[in-house]
C-alpha positions as CSV (number, residue, x, y, z in Angstrom):
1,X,10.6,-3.7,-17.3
2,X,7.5,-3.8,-19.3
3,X,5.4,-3.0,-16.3
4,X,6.4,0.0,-15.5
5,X,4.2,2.9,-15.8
6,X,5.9,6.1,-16.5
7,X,5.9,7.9,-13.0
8,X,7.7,10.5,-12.4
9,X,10.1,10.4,-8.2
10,X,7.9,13.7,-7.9
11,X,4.9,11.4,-8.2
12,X,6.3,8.2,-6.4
13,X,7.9,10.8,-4.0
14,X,3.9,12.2,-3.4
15,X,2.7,9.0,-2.6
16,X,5.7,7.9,0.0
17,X,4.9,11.1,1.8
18,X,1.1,10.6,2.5
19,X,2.0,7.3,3.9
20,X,1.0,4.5,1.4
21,X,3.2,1.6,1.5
22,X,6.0,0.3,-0.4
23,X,4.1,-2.4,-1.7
24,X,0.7,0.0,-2.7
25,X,3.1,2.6,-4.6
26,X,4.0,-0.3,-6.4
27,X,0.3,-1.6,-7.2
28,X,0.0,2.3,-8.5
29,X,3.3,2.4,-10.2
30,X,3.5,-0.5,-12.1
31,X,7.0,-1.5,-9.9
32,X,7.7,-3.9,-7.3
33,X,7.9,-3.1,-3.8
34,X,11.5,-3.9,-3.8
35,X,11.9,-1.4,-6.3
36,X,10.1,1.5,-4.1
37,X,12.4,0.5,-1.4
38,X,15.5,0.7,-2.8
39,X,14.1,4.2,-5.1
40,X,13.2,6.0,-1.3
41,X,16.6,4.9,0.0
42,X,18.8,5.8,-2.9
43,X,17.0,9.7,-3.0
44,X,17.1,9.7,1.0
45,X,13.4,10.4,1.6
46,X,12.0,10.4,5.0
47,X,8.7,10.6,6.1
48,X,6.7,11.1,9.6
49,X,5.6,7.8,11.2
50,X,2.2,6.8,9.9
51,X,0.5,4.6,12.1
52,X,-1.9,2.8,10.1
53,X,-1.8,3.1,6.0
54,X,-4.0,3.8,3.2
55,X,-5.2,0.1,2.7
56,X,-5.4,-0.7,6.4
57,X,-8.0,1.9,6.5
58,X,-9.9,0.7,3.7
59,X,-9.6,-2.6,5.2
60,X,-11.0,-1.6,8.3
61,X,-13.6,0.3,6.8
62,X,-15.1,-2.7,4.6
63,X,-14.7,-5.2,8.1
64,X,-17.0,-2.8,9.5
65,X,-19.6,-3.1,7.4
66,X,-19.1,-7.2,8.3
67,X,-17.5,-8.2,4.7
68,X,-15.4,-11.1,4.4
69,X,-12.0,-11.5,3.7
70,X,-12.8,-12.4,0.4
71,X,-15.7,-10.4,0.0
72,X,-13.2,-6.9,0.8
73,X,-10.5,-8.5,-1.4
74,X,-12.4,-8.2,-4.2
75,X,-14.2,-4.8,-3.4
76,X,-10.6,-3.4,-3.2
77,X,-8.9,-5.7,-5.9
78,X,-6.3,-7.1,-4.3
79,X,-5.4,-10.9,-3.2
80,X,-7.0,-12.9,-0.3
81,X,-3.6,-12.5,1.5
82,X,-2.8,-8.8,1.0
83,X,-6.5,-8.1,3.2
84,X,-5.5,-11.1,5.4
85,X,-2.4,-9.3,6.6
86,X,-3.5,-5.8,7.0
87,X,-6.0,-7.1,9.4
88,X,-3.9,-9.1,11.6
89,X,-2.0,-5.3,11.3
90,X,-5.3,-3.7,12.8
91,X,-5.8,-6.6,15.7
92,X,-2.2,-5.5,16.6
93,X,-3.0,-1.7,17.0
């Protein structure tokens, strides 16, 4: 696991509850998404439905200003495909 950040559940725990995404607690954490998952199901968190999430926003906030895909994907640091999907997620809202 030489990834792997040492985060503490309270911290992973803080992020799940504001509503980020498996797969952005993992960008933070130094884990895979897979391994967020399977963390929040084995300590039984639950959290309130969150519409839209952390990145989505962003996302939308950069579109607004009229970037491109690739122009926002490299603002925010993250892959062509990662800002391709959360914005098919906003045209589905």
């Amino acid at each position: 696991m030489k990834g792997r950040r040492e985060i503490s559940k309270d911290q992973i725990k803080r992020y799940y509850l504001l509503g980020l995404s498996n797969e952005e607690i993992g960008l933070l954490t130094g884990r895979s998404a897979s391994a967020v998952k399977i963390l929040v199901w084995r300590e039984g968190w639950k959290r309130e439905p969150v519409q839209k999430t952390a990145l989505t926003q962003l996302v939308k906030k950069y579109m607004d200003k009229k970037y491109s895909i690739r122009q926002t994907a490299k603002e925010l640091g993250v892959s062509y495909s990662t800002v391709y999907r959360h914005k098919r997620k906003l045209k589905s809202t």
